[in-house]
Every structure is written in structure tokens, then in C-alpha cells.
MDAnalysis code that builds the backbone (N, CA, C; Angstrom):
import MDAnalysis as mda
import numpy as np

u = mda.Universe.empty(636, n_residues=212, atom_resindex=np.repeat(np.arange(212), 3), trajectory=True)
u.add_TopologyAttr("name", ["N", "CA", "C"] * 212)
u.add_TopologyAttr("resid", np.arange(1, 213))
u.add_TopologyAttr("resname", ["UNK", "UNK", "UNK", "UNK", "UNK", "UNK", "UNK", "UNK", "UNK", "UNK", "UNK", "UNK", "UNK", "UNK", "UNK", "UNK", "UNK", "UNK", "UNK", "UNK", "UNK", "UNK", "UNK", "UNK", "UNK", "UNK", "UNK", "UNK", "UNK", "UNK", "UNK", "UNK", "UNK", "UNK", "UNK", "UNK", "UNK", "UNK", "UNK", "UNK", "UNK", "UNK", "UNK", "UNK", "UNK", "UNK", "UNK", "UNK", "UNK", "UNK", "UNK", "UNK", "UNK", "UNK", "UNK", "UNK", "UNK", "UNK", "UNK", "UNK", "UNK", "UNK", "UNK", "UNK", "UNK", "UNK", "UNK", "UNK", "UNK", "UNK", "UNK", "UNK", "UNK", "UNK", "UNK", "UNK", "UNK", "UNK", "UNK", "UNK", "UNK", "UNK", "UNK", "UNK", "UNK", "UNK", "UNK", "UNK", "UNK", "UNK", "UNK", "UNK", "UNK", "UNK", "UNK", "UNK", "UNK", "UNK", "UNK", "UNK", "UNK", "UNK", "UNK", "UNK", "UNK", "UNK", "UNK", "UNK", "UNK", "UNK", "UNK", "UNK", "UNK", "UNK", "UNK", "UNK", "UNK", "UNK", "UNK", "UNK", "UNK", "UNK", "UNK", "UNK", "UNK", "UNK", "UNK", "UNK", "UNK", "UNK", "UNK", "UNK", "UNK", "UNK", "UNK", "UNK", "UNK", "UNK", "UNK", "UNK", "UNK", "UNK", "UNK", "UNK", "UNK", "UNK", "UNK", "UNK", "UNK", "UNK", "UNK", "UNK", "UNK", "UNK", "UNK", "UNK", "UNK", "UNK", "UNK", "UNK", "UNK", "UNK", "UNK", "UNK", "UNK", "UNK", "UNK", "UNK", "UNK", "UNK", "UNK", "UNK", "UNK", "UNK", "UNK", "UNK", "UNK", "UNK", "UNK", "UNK", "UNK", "UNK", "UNK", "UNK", "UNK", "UNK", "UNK", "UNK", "UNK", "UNK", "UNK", "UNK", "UNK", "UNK", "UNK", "UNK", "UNK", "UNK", "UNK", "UNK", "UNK", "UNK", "UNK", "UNK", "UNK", "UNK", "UNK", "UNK", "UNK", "UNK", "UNK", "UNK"])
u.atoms.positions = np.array([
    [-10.869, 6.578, -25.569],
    [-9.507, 6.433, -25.037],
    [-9.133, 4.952, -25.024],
    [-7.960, 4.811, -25.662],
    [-7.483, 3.071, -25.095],
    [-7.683, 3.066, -24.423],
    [-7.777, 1.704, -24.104],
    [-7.560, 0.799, -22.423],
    [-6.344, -0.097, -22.377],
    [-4.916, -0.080, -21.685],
    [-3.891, -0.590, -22.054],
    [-3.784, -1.541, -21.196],
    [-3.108, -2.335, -21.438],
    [-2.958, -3.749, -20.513],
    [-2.540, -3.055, -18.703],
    [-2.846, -3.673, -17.913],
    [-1.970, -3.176, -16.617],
    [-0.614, -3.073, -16.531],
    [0.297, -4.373, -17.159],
    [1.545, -4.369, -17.474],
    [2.166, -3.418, -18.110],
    [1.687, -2.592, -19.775],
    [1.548, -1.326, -20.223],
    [1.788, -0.198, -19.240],
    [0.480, -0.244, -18.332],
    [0.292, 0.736, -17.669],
    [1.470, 1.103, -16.431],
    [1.848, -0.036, -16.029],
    [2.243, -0.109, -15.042],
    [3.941, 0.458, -15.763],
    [4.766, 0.110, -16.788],
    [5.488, 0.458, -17.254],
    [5.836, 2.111, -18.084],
    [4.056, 2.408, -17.996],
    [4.789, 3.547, -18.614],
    [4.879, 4.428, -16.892],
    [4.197, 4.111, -16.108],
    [4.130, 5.205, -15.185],
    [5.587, 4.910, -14.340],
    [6.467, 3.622, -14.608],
    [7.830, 3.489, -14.054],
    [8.500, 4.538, -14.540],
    [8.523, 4.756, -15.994],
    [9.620, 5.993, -16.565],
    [8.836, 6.794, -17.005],
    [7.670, 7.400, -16.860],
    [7.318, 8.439, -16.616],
    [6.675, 8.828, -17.977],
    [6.206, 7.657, -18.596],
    [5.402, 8.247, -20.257],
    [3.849, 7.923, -20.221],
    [3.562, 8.410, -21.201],
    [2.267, 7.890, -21.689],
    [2.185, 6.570, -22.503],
    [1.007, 6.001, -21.798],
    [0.982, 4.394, -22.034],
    [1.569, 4.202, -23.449],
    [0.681, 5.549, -24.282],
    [0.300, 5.099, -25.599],
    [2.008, 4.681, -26.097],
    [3.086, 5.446, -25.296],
    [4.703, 5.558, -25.870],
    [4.729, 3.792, -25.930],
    [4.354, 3.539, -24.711],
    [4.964, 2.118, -24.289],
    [4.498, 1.272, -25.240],
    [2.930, 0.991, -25.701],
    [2.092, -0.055, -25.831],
    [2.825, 0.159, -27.610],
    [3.250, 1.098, -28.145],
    [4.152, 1.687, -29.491],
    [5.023, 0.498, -29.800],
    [5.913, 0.822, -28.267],
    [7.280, 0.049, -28.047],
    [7.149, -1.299, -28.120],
    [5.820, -1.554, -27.146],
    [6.231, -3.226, -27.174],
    [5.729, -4.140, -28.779],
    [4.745, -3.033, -29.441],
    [4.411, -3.616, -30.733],
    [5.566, -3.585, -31.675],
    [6.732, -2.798, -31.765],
    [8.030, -2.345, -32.675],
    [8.422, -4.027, -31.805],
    [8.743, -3.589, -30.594],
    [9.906, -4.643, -30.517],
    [9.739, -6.219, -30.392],
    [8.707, -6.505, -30.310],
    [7.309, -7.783, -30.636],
    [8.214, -8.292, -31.988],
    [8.232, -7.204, -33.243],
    [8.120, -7.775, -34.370],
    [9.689, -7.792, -34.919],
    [10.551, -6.795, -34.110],
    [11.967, -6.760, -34.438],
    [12.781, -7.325, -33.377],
    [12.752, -7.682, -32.154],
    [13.634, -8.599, -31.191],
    [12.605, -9.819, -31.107],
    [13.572, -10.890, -31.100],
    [13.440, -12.159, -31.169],
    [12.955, -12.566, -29.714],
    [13.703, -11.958, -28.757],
    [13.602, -12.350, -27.410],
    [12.409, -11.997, -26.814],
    [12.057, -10.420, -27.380],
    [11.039, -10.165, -26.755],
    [9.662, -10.474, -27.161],
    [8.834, -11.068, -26.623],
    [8.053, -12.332, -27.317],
    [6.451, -11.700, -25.801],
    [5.936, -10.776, -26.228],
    [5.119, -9.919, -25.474],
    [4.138, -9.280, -25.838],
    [2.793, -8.819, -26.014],
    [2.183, -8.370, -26.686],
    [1.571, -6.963, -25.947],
    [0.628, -5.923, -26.343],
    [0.142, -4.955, -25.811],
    [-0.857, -5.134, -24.889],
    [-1.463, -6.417, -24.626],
    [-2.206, -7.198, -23.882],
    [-0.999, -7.713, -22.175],
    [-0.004, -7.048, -22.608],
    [0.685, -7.672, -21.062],
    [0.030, -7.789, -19.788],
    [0.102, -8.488, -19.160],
    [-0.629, -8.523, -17.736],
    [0.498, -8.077, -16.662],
    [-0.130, -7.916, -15.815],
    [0.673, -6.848, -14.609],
    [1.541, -7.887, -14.172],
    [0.912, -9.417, -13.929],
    [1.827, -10.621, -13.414],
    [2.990, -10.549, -14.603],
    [2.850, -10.628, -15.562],
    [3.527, -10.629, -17.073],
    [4.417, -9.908, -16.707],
    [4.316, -8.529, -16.511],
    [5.622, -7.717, -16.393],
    [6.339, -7.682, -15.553],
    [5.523, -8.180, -13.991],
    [6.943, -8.507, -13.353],
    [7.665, -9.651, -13.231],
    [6.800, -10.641, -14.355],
    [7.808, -11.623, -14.361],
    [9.067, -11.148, -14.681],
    [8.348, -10.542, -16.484],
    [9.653, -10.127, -16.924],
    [10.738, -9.339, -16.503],
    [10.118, -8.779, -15.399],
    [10.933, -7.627, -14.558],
    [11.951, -8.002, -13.300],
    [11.637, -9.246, -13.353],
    [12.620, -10.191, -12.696],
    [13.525, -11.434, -13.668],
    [12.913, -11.732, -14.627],
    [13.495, -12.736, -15.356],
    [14.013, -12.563, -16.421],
    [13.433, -11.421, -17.269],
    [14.282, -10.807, -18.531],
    [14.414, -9.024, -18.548],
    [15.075, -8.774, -18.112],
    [15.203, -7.231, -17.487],
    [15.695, -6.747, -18.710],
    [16.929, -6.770, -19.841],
    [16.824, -7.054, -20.750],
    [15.849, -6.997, -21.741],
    [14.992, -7.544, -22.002],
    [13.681, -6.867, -22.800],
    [13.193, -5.873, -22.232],
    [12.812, -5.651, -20.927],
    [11.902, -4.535, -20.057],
    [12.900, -3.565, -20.331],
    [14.235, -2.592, -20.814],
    [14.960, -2.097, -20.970],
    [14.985, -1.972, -22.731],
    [14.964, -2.628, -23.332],
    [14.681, -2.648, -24.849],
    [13.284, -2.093, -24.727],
    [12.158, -2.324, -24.205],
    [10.436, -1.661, -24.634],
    [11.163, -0.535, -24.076],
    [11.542, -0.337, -22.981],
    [11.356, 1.549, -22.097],
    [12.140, 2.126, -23.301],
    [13.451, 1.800, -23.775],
    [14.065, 2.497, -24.582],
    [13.403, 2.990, -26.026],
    [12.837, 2.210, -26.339],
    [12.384, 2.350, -27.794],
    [11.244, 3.635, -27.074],
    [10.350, 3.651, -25.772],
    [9.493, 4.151, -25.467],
    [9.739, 5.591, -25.761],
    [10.743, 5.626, -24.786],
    [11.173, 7.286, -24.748],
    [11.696, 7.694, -26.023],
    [12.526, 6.914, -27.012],
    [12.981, 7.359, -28.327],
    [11.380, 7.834, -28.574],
    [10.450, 6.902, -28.821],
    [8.791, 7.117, -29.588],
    [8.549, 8.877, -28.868],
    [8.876, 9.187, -27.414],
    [8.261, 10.353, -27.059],
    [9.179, 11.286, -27.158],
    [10.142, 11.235, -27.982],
    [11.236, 11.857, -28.513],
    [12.222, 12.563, -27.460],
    [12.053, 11.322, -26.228],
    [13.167, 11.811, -25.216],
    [14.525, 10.729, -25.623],
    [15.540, 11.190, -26.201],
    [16.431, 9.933, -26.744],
    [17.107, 10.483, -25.624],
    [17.693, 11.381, -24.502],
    [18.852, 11.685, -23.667],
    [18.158, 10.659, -22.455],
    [17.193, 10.953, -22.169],
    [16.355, 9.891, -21.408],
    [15.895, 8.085, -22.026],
    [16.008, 7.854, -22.678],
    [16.387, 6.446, -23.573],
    [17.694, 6.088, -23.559],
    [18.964, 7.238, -23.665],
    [19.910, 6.172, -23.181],
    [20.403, 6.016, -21.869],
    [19.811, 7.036, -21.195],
    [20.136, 6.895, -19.438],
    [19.289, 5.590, -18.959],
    [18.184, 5.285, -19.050],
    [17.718, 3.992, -19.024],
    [18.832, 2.922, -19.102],
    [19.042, 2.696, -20.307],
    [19.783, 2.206, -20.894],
    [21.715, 2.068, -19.658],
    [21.520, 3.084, -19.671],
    [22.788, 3.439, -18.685],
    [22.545, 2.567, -17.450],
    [21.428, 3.056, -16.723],
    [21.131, 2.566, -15.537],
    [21.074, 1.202, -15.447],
    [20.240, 0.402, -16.636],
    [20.430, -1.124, -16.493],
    [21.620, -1.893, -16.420],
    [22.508, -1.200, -17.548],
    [23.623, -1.929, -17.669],
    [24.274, -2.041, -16.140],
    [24.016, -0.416, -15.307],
    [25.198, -0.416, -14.225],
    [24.472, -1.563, -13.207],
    [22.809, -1.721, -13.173],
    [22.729, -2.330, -12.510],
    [22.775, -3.759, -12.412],
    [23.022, -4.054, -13.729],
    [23.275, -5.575, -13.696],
    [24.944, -5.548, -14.248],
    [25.676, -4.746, -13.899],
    [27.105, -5.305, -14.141],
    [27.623, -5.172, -15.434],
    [27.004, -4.759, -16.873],
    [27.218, -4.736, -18.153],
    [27.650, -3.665, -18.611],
    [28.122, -2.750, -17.746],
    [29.028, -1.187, -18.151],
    [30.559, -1.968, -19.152],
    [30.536, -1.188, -20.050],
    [31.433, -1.578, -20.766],
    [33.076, -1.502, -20.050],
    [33.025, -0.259, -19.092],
    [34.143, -0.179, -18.446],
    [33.554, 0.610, -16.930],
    [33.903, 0.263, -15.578],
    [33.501, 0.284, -14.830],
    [34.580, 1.000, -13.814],
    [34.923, 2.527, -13.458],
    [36.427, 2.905, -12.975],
    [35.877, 2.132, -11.941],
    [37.325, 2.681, -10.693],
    [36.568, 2.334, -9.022],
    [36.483, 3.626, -8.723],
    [35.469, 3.098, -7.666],
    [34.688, 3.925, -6.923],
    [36.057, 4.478, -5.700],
    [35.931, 6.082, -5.510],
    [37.417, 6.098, -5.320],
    [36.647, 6.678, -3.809],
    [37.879, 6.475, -2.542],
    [37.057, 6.469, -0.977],
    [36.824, 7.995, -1.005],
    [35.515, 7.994, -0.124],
    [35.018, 9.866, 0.505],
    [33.950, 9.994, -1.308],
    [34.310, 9.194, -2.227],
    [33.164, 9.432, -3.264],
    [31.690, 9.011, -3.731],
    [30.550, 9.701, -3.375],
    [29.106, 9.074, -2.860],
    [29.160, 8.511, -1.415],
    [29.670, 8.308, -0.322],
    [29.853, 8.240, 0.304],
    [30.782, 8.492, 1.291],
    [30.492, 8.347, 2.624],
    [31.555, 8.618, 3.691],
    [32.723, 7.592, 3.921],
    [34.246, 7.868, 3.950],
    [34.871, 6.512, 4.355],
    [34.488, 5.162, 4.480],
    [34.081, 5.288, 6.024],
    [33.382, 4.453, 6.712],
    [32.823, 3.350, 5.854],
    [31.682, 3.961, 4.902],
    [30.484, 3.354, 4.271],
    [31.332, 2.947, 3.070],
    [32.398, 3.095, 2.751],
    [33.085, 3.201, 1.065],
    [33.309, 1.224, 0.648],
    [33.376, 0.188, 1.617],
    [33.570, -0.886, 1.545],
    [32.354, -1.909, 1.268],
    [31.443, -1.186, 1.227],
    [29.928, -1.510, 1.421],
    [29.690, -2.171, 0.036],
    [29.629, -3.371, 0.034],
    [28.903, -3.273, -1.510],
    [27.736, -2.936, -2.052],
    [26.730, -3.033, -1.380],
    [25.057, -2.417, -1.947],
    [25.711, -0.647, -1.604],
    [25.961, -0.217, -0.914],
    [26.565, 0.874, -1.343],
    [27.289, 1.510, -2.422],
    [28.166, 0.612, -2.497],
    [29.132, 0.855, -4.062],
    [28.427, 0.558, -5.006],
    [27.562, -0.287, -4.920],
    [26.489, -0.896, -6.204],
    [25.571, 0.743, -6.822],
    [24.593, 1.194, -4.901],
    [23.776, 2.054, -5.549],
    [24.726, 3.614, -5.886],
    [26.391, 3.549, -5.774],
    [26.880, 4.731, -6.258],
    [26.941, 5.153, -7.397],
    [27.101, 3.511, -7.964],
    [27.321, 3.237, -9.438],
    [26.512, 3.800, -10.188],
    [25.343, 3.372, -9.556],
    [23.713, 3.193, -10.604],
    [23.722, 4.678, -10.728],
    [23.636, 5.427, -9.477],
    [23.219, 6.806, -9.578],
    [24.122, 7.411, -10.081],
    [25.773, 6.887, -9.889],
    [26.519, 7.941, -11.066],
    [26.290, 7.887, -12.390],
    [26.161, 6.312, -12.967],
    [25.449, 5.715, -14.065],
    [24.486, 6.919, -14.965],
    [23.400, 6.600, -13.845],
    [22.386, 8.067, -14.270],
    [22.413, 9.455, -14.485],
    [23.910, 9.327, -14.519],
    [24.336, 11.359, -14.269],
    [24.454, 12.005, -13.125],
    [24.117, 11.259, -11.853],
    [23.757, 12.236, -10.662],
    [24.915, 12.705, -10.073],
    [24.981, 13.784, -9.466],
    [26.616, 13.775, -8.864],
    [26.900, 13.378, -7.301],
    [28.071, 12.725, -7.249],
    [28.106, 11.797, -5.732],
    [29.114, 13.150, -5.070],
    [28.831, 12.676, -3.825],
    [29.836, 13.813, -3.049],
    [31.229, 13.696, -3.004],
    [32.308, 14.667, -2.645],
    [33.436, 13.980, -2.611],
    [33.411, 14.317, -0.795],
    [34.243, 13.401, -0.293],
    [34.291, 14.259, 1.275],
    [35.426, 13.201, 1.878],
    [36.185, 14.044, 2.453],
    [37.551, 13.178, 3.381],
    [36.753, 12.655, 4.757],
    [35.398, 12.793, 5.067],
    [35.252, 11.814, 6.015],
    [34.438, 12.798, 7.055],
    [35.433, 14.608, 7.297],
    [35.201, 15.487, 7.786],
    [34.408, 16.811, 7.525],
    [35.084, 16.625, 6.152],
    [34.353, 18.097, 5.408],
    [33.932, 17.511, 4.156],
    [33.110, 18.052, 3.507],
    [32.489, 18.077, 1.848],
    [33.511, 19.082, 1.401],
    [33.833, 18.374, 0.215],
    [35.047, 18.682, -0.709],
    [34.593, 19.284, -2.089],
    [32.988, 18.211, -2.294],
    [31.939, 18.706, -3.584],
    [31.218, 18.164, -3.395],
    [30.121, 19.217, -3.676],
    [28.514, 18.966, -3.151],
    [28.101, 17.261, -3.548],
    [27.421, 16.782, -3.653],
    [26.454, 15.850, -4.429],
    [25.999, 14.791, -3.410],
    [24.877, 12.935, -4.089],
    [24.427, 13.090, -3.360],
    [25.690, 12.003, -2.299],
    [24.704, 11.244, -1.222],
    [25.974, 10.331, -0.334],
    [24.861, 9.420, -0.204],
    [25.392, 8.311, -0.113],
    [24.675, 6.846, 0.374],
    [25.176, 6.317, 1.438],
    [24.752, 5.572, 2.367],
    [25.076, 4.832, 3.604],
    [24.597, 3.583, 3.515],
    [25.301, 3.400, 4.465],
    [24.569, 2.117, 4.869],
    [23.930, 1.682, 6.586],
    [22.947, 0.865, 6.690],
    [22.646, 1.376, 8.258],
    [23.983, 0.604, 9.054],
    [23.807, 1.884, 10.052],
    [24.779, 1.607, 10.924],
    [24.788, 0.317, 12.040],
    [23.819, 0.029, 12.050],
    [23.256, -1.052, 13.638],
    [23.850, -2.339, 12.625],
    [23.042, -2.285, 11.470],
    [23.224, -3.618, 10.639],
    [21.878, -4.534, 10.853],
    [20.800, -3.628, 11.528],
    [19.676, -4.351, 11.744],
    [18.449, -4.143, 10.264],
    [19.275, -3.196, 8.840],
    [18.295, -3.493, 7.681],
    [19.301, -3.912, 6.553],
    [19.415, -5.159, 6.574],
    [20.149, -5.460, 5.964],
    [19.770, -5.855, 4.153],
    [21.042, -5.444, 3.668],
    [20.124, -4.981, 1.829],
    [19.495, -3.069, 1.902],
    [19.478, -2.711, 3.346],
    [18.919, -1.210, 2.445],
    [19.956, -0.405, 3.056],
    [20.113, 0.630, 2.178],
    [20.729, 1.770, 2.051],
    [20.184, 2.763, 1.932],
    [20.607, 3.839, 2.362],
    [20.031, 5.095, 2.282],
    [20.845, 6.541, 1.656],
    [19.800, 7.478, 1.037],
    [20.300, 8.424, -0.363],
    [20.218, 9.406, 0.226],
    [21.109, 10.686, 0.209],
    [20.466, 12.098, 0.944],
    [21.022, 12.452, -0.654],
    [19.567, 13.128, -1.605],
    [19.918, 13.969, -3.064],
    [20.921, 14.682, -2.623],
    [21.620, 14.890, -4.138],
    [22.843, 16.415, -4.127],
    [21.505, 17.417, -4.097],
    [22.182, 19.240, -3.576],
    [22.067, 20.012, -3.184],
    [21.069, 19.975, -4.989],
    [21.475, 20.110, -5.720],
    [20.732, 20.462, -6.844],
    [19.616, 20.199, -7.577],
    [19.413, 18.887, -7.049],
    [18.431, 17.942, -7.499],
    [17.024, 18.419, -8.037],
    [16.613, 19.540, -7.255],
    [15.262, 20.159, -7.657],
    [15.023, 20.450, -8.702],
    [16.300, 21.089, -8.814],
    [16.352, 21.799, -9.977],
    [16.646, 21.143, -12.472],
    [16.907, 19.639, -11.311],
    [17.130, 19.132, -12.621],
    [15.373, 18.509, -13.406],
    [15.345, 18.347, -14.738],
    [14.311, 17.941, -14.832],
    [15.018, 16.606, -15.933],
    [13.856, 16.007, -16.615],
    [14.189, 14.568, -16.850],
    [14.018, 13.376, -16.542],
    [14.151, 12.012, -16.367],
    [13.597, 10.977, -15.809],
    [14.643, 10.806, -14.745],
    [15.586, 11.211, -14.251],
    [16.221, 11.466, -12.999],
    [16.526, 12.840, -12.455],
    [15.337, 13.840, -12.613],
    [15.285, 15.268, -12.362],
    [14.786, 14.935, -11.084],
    [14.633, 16.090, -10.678],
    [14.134, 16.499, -9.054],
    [14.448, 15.401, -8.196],
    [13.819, 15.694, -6.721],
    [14.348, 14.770, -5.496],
    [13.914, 13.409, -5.966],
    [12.603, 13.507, -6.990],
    [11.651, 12.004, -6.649],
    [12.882, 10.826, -7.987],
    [13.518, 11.595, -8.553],
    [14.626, 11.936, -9.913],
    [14.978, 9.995, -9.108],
    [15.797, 10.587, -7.357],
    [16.777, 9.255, -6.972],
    [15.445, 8.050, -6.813],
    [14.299, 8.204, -6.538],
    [13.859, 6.752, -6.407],
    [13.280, 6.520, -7.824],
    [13.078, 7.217, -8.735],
    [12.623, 6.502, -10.268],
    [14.151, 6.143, -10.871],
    [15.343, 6.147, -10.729],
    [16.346, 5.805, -10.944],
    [16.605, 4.662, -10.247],
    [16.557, 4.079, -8.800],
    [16.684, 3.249, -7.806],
    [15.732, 2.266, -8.068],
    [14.815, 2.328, -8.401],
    [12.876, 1.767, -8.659],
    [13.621, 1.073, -9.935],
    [13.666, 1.549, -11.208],
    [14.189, 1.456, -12.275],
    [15.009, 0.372, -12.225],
    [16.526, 0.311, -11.908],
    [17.553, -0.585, -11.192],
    [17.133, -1.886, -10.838],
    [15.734, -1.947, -10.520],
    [15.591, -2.717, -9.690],
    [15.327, -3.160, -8.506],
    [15.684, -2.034, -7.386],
    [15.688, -2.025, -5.864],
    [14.233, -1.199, -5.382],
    [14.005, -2.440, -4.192],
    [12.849, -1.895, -3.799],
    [12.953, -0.033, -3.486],
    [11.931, 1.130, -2.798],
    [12.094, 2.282, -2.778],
    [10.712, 2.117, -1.938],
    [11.034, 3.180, -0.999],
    [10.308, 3.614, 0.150],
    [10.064, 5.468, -0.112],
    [8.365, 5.338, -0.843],
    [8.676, 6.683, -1.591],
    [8.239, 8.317, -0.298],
    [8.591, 7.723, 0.571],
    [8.138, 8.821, 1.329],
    [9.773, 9.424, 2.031],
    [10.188, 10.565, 2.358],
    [11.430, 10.893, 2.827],
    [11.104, 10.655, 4.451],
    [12.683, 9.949, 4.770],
    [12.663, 9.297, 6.073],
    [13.792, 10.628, 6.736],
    [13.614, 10.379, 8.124],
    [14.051, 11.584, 9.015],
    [15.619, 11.812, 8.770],
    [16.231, 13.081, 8.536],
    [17.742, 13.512, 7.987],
    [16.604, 13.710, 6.677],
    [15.920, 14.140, 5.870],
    [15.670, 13.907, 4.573],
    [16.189, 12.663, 3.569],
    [16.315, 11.747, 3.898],
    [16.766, 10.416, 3.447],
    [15.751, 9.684, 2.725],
    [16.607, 8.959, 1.587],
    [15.242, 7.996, 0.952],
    [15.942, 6.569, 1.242],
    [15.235, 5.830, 1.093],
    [15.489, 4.326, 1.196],
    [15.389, 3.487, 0.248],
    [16.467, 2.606, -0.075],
    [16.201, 1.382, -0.950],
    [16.853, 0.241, -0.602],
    [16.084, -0.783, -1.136],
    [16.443, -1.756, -0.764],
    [17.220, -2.917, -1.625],
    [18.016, -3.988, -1.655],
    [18.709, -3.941, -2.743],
    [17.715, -5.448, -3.435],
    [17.766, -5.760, -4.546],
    [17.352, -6.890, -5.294],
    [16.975, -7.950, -4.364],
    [18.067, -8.726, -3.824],
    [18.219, -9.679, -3.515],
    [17.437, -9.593, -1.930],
    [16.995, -8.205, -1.045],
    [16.607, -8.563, -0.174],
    [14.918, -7.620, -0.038],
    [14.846, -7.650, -1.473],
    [13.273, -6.735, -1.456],
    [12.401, -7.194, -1.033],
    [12.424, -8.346, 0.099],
    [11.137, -8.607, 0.608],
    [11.354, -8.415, 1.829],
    [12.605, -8.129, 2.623],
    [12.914, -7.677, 4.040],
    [12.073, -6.780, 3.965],
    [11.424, -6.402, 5.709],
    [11.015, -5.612, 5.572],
    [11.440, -4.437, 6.306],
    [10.605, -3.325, 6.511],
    [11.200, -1.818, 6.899],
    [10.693, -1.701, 8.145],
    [11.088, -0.831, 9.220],
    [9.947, -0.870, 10.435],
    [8.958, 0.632, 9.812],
    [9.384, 1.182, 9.243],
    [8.266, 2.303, 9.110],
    [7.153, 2.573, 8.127],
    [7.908, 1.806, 6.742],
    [6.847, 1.779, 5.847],
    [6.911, 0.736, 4.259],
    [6.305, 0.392, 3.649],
    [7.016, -0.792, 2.826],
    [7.281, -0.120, 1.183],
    [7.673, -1.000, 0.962],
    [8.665, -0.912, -0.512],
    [7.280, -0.809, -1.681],
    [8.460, -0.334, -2.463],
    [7.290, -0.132, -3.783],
    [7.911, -0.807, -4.921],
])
């Protein structure tokens, strides 16, 4: 059996392949992108450099990955998700109020950010006047006290189980969120809620349990 770099390793188990897809990818795109300048030898420090400093390449290897394991609907949702999370959607509607979220929460920007990402990904956001659900899907908040600041929290749409894919089932919202970028707290917190945290404050910490 190979033995793949940790960086390898550590990338294929983010989107959900076998190393061998990844260690494929980074040799294709080694020899055809200029930028990406990486070998199958990556080190675990290696990738999160790059996973902070050129996100951009780490999005070029996953893509080519999943094309190699002949998931291309899952190669361009990747693809989807990066762009929304760094701002590069070619056209971006607004986020319209009571949609992925409650009123209240609709002004939020790490809110509006993680509505994006997850609509980005296909998921469906709720619609709701504040009082009633109008259409199912999922909702994001933000904490109310203001004492975790940078995290937000996901309750999945009603359907989620049932989807499969690299944003299928419940675990679907934190390999999408993880993905993005934002820290993820992979255990469900009380209401059935997941947690993430946004870029810029992934080293705050949680009182119950820490980020991944």
C-alpha cells in the first residue's frame, strides 16, 4: 500500500476521497499550474500553510481530485464553495430577510457569509417571516449574548439525511463549513445545532468543545 504524505492524507479525508485521488491531483497539477508548485511528499505543516495562504491551489488539487474519482457534480461544488467563500461568485443576488435565517439574525455578516457558502453548496436555506416557516431548509444564527464572537450556528434542513454527496447528510453542513474555511465543532450542540467559527476568529475559543 502507498504511504502518502500527511498533507495528502489530510486532504483527501477533507473531501472525502481516497488519498490515491489526491496524491493523482497534486502530480497533474504540479506539472500543468504554474502556481501550484507542491509535490506528493506534502507535509501536514505544507498544507495548511497552503490552506491559509493559497486556497486557490488547495481548490485546483481537490477539484482535479474528485474529477480523477469521477465525481465531477462534486468537483464543481468545491469549486462553488470556494469562490462563495472568498467573495469570487461571478454574481452574488442578496440575501433576501427571513432567508437562511431569522429577521433578527438577517444583518449579521458571518451569518450572511455562512448563508452564502451553504446556498453556494446547494443546500436549501429556510424562508420564514420571523413567526412561521414559509419553506423548510436549513437557518443560521448568530449568538445572541454576543459572548462567541465569529461563531454561528446551523440547524440542517429537514432533508439533509437523506442527501448523499460531499454535502449529503447532517455531517454534509460541517464538510461544507470545514471546506470554506471556518473552524467546525464536529459534535451536535443542544437544539441539534452545529457550530462554526468564522476565518478570522478560529482561534477564539468555545466553552464546550474545540474546533477542528
Amino acid at each position: 500500500m502507498t504511504d502518502y504524505s500527511p498533507g495528502v492524507r489530510q486532504l483527501a479525508h477533507e473531501i472525502g476521497l481516497d488519498a490515491y485521488h489526491v496524491a493523482h491531483a497534486v502530480r497533474f497539477a504540479s506539472r500543468n499550474f504554474a502556481r501550484v508548485q507542491v509535490t506528493t511528499g506534502i507535509s501536514l505543516d505544507q498544507y495548511r500553510r497552503l490552506l491559509t495562504q493559497d486556497r486557490h491551489a488547495i481548490a485546483i488539487i481537490a477539484n482535479l481530485a474528485m474529477r480523477h474519482a469521477g465525481r465531477r457534480e462534486d468537483a464543481q461544488l468545491l469549486m462553488d464553495i470556494y469562490k462563495a467563500a472568498v467573495g469570487r461568485l461571478p454574481y452574488e443576488p442578496p440575501i433576501h430577510t427571513g432567508v437562511g435565517t431569522v429577521p433578527e439574525c438577517h444583518g449579521h455578516p458571518y451569518v450572511q457569509q455562512a448563508v452564502r457558502i451553504l446556498t453556494a453548496a446547494g443546500l436549501p436555506p429556510i424562508h420564514t417571516d420571523g413567526v412561521r416557516e414559509l419553506r423548510p431548509g436549513f437557518q443560521v444564527v448568530s449568538d445572541d449574548a454576543g459572548d462567541l464572537p465569529g461563531w454561528v450556528f446551523i440547524a440542517p434542513d429537514p432533508g439533509a439525511k437523506t442527501r448523499t454527496g460531499f454535502a449529503g447528510g447532517d455531517l454534509g453542513y460541517l464538510a461544507v463549513m470545514r471546506w470554506a474555511g471556518w473552524g467546525v465543532i464536529t459534535d451536535r450542540l443542544p437544539g441539534d445545532l452545529y457550530a462554526a467559527c468564522h476565518p478570522d476568529h478560529r482561534y477564539n475559543p468555545f466553552p464546550t468543545a474545540p474546533t477542528s
